[in-house]
C-alpha positions as CSV (number, residue, x, y, z in Angstrom):
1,X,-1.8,34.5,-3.2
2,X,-4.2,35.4,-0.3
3,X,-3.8,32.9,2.9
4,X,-7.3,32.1,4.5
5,X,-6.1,29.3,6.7
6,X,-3.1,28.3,8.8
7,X,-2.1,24.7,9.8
8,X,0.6,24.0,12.2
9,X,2.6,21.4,13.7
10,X,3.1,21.7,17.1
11,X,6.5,20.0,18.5
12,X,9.4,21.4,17.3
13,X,7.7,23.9,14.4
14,X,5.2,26.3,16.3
15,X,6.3,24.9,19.9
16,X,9.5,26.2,21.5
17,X,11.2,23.1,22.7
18,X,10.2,23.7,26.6
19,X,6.7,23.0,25.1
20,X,5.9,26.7,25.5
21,X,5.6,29.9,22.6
22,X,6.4,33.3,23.4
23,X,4.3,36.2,23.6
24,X,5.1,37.4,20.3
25,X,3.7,34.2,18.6
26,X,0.7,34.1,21.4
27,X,0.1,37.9,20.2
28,X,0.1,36.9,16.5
29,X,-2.1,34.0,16.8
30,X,-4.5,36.2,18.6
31,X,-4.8,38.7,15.4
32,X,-5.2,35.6,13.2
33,X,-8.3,35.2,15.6
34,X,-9.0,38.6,15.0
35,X,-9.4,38.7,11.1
36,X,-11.4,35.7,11.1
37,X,-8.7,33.6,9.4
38,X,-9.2,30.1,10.7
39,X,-5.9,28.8,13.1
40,X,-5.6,24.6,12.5
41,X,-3.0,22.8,14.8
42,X,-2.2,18.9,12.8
43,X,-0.5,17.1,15.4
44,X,0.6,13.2,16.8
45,X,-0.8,14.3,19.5
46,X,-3.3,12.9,21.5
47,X,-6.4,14.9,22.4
48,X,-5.5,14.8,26.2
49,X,-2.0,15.7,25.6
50,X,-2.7,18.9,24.2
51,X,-5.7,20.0,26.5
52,X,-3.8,18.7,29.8
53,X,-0.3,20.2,28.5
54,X,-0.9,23.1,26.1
55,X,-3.8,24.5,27.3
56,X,-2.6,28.0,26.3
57,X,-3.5,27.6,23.1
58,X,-6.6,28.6,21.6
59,X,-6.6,27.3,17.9
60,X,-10.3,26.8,16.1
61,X,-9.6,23.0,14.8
62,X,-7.4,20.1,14.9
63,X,-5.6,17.3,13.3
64,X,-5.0,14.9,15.9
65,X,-3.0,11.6,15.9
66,X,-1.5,12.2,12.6
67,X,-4.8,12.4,11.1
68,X,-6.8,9.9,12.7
69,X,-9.3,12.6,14.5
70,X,-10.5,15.7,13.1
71,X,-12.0,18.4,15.0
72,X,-13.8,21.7,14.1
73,X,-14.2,23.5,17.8
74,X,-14.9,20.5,20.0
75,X,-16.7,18.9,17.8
76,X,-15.3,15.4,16.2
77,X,-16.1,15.5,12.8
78,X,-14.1,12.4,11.3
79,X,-12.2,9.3,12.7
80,X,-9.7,6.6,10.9
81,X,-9.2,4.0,12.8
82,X,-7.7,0.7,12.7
83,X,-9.8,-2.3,13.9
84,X,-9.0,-5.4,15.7
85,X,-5.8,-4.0,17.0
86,X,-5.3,-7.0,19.6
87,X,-4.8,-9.1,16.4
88,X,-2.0,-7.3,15.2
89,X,-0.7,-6.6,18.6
90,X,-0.8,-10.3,19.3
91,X,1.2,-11.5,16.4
92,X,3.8,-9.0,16.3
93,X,4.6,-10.1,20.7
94,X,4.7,-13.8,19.2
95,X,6.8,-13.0,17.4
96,X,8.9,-10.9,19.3
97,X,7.9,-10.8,22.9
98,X,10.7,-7.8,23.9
99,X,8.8,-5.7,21.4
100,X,8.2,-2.4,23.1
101,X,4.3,-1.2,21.3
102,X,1.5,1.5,22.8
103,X,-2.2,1.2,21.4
104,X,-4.1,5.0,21.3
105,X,-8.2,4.4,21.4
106,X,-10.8,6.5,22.5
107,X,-8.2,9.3,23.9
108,X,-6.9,6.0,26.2
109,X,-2.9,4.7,25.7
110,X,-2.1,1.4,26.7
111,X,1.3,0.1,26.6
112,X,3.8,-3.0,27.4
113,X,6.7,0.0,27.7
114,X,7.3,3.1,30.3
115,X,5.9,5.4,27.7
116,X,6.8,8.3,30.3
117,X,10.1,8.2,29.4
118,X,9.0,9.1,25.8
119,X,6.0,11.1,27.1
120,X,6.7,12.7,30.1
121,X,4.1,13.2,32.7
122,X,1.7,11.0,30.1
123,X,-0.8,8.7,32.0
124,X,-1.8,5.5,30.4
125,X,-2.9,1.6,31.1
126,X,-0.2,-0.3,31.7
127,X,0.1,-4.1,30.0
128,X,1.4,-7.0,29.3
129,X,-1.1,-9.0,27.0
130,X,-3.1,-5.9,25.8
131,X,-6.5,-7.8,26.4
132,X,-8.0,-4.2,27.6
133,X,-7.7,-3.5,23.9
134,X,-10.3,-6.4,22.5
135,X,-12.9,-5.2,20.8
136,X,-11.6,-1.7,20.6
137,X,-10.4,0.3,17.5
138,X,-7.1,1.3,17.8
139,X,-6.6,5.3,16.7
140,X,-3.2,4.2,16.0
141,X,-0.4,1.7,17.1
142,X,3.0,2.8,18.1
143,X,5.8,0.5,18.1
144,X,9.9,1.1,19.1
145,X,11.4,1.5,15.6
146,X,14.6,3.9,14.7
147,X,16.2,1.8,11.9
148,X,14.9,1.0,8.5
149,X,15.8,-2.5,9.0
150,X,13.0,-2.2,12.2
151,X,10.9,-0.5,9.8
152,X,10.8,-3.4,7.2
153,X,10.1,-6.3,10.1
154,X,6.9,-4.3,10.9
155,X,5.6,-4.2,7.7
156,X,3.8,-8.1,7.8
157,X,1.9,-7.2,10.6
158,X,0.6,-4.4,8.8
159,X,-2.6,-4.8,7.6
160,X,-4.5,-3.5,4.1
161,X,-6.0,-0.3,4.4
162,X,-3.3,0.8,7.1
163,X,0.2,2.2,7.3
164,X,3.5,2.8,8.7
165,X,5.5,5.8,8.9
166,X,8.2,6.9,11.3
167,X,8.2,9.9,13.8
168,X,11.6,11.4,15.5
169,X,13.3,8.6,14.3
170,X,12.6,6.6,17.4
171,X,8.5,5.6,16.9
172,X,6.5,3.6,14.1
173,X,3.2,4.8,13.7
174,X,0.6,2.2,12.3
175,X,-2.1,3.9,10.8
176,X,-5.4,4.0,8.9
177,X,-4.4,5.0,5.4
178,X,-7.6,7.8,5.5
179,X,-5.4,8.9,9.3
180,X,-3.0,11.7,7.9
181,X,-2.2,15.5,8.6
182,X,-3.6,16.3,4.9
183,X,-6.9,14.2,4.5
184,X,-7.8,16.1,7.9
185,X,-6.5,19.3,6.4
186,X,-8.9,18.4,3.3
187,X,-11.8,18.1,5.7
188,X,-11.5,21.3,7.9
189,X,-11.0,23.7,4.3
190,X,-13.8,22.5,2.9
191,X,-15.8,22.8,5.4
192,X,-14.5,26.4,5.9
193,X,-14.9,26.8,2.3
194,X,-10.9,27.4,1.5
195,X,-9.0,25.7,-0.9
196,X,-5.8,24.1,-0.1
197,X,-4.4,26.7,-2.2
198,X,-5.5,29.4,0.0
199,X,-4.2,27.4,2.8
200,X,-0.1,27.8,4.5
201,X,1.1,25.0,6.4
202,X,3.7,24.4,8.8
203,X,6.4,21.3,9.7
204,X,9.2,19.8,11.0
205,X,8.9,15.6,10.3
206,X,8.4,13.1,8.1
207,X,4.6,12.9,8.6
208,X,4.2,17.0,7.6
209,X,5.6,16.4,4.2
210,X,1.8,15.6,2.4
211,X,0.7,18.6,3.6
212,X,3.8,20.6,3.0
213,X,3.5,19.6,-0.8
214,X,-0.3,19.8,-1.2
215,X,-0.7,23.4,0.6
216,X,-0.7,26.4,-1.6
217,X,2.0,27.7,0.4
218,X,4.2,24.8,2.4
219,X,7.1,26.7,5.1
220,X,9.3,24.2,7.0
221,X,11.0,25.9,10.3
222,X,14.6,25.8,10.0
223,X,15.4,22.6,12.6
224,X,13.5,20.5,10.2
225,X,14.5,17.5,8.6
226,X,16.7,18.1,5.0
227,X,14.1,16.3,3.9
228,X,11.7,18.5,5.0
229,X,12.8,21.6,4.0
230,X,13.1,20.3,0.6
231,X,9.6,19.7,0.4
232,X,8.7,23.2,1.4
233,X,8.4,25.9,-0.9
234,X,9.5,28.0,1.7
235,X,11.7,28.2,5.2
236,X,11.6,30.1,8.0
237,X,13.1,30.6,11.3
238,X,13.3,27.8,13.6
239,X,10.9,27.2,16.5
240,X,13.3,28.5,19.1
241,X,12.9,31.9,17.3
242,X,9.2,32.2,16.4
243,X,9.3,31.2,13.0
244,X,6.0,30.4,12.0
245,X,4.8,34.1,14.2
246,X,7.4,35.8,12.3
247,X,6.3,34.1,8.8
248,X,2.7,35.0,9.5
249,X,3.5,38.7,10.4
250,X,4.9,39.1,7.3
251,X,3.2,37.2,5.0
252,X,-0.4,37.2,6.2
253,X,-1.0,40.0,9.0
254,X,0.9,42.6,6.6
């Protein structure tokens, strides 16, 4: 099977965890580059997080938020948003008014918690009341979750057409149910003209599993979850040792 397209996670799978890569994985991205095979990075991330704190890399589209923004170059060519996000916001503080909850829109977080003790160095509106939100369209809505119990509670506020899935064990993400990793994956092959079975992807979480399984070739780094690396059809070394460089060299850049 010929590979004409690589997707990556960023934290933890192509990322070293100082937030860095190596020159050897830097060097193999640039021969990717090279032989015209398109480089795709599907991230949480926010737009600004990457350009601010990864500027280094030079990939020619993205998954952002999970899915919720697609870019070919820096072009947006598809967004999944959630609307009204004040409503939801508003019920689930009613209802619990210690609840700790950040609202991404428009590249913009505003949160009730000090998200840079999560997100180090990350800039955002702080609030109490999330008026600044009204009228906006939430990318997506993170709330404090690490337990299944906590997952459960959050599903009432979650409204038709949206959904919930964990991240590192510690966030909820409440999402459009068009915002994930693969619809965006969907989007950038065809309009490459790939097939998803032409296409190797690479992960680590919970939210890389769709793409893992739909992928013609699926690797998980070896830190991912169990769950994870059951998914994949494939593992490789962990992202403290290159893995998705070393997987490349030898799979595609032979």
């Amino acid at each position: 099977m010929a590979i004409k397209m690589i997707v990556t996670d960023l934290d933890r799978t192509l990322l070293r965890d100082d937030k860095t890569i190596s020159g050897y994985t830097e060097k193999t991205l640039l021969e990717l580059k090279k032989r015209g095979i398109p480089f795709v990075i599907a991230t949480a991330r926010p737009i600004r997080a990457v350009r601010q704190w990864l500027s280094f890399l030079r990939y020619d589209a993205a998954v952002f938020h999970n899915g919720a923004v697609i870019m070919a170059g820096e072009r947006t060519i598809a967004k999944y948003g959630i609307p009204k996000p004040e409503r939801i916001v508003t019920a689930m503080l009613r209802d619990k008014p210690d609840r700790k909850i950040s609202v991404e829109s428009n590249d913009r977080m505003f949160s009730n918690m000090a998200a840079e003790e999560l997100w180090p160095g990350e800039r955002y509106v702080k609030t109490t009341d999330f008026r600044e939100i009204a009228g906006l369209i939430a990318d997506k809505i993170l709330i404090s979750a690490g337990t299944p119990e906590e997952m459960a509670a959050l599903e009432p506020y979650t409204p038709e057409g949206a959904y919930l899935q964990l991240s590192e064990n510690t966030i909820a993400m409440m999402m459009n149910r068009a915002a994930t990793k693969l619809n965006g994956i969907r989007l950038l092959a065809e309009r490459y003209g790939i097939g998803l079975s032409e296409t190797a992807a690479f992960g680590d979480d919970y939210n890389d599993m769709d793409m893992l399984n739909a992928c013609g070739m699926g690797v998980a780094v070896e830190n991912a979850l169990p769950e994870v690396k059951a998914a994949a059809n494939e593992v490789c070394g962990s992202n403290e040792e290159d893995g998705v460089a070393r997987w490349i060299r030898e799979n595609v850049l032979t």
